[in-house]
N, C-alpha and C positions, 0 to 999 in steps of 0.2 A: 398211597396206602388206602385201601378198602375197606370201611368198618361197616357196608351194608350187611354183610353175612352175620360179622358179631352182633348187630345193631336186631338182624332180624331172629337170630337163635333170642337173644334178651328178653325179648317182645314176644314170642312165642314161649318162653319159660313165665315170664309176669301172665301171660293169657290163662298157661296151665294154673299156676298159682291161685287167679283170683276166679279159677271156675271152681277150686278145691275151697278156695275162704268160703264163695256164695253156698257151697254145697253143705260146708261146715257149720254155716250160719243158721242155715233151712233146719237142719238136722236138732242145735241148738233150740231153736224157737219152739221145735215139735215137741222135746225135752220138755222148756221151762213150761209149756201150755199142761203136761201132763203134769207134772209137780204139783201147777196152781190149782190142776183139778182133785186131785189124790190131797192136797192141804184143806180143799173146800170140804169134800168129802170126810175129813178128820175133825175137823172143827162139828161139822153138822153131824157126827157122831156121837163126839164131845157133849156135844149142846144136851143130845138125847139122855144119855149116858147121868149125864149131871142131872138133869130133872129129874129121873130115876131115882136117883141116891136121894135128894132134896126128900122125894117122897117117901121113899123109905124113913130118912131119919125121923120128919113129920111123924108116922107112924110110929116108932119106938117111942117118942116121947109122948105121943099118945098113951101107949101103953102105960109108960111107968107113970102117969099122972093118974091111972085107973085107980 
């Protein structure tokens, strides 16, 4: 009995397989890299945003202490 054929179809499906994980991987990483930047970019908006209001409020209670 001959299992090189089975043995080689196996080995050449495990090849296709893990050229599709690496590819999945790469694609993955490209993702999480853009999230972490679009989350920096949110926070650093945030930050801006917030100081904004801070100053405003300052300013109203300015006022009503007039």
């Amino acid at each position: 009995m001959d299992d090189q054929p089975t043995l080689n179809a196996k080995l050449a499906e495990l090849e296709t397989l893990c050229a599709q994980l690496i590819q999945q991987h790469q694609a993955l990483e490209l993702e999480q890299q853009r999230w972490r930047q679009e989350r920096k970019q949110l926070l650093d908006k945030n930050l801006v945003v917030k100081g904004k209001l801070e100053a405003m409020i300052n300013r109203l209670r300015l006022l009503e202490q007039a």
